[in-house]
C-alpha positions as CSV (number, residue, x, y, z in Angstrom):
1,X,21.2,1.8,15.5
2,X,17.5,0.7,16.6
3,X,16.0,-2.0,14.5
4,X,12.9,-0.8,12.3
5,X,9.5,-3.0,13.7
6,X,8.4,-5.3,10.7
7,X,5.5,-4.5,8.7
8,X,2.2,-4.9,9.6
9,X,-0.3,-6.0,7.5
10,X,-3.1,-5.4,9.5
11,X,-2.1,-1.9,10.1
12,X,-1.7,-1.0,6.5
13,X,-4.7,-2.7,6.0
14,X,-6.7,-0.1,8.5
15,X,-4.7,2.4,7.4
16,X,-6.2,1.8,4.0
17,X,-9.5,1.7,4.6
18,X,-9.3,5.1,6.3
19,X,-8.6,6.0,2.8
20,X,-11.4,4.0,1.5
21,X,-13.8,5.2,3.8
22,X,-13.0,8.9,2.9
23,X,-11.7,9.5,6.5
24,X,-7.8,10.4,5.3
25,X,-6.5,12.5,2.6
26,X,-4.8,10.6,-0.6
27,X,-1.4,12.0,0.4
28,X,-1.5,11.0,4.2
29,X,-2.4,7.1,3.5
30,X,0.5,7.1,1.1
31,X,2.6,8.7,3.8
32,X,1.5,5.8,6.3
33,X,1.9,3.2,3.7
34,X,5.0,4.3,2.8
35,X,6.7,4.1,6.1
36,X,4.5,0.9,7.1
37,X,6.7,-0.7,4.4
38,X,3.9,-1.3,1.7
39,X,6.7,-1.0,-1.4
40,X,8.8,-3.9,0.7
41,X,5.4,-6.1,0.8
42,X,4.6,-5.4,-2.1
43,X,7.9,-7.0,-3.6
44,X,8.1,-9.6,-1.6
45,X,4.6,-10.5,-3.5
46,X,5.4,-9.8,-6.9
47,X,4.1,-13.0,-8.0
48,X,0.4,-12.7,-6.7
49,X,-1.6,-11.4,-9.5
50,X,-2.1,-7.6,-9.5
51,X,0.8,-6.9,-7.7
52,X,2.9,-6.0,-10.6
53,X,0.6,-3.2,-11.7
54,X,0.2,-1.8,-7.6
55,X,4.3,-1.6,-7.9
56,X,4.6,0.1,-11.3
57,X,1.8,2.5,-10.0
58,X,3.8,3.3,-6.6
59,X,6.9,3.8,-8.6
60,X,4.9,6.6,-10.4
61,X,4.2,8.5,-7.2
62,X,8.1,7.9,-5.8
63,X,8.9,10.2,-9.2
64,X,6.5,12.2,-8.7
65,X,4.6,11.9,-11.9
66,X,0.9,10.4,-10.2
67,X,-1.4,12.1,-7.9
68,X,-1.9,9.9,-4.5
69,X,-5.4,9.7,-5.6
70,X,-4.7,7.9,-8.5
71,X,-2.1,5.5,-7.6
72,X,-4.1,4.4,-4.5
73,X,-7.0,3.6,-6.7
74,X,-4.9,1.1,-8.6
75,X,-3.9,-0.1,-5.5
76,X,-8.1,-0.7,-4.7
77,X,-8.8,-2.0,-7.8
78,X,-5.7,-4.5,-8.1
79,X,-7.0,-5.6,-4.8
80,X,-4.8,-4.2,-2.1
81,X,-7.5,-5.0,0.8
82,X,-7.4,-8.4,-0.1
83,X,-3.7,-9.2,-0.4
84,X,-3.0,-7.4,3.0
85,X,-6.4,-9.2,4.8
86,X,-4.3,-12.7,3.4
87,X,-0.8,-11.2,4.8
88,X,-2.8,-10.1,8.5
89,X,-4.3,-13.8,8.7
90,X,-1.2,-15.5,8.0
């Protein structure tokens, strides 16, 4: 069985901003972040403030219970950019 890459912060991060930037659909950026391994990122920084509330938020659209819209503008205003600018740099 073939190894899955790692995440990429960067990439999510680009990813991200397409969304930002109005140049991707809601559902489509959650599809990329999904299988760029945002909810594994995400866990492995549940400490870093805001973090808690972009996890309960994703968990929302796993159920399908939240519009993409929505839960990515948690992710925005608990400060996704930032966390995955510090996760690129590193």
């Amino acid at each position: 069985m073939e190894e899955r890459p790692p995440p990429s912060p960067a990439k999510l991060r680009n990813q991200f901003q397409d969304w930002v930037s109005e140049t991707e659909m809601p559902g489509r950026t959650m599809s990329y972040l999904k299988t760029g391994f945002l909810p594994e990122i995400l866990e492995a920084q549940a400490e870093v403030d805001g973090v808690a509330e972009m996890l309960e938020a994703w968990a929302t659209w796993e159920a399908g219970t939240t519009d993409p819209a929505i839960v990515l503008e948690v992710l925005k205003d608990r400060g996704l950019d930032a966390l995955l600018a510090g996760l690129a740099e590193s």
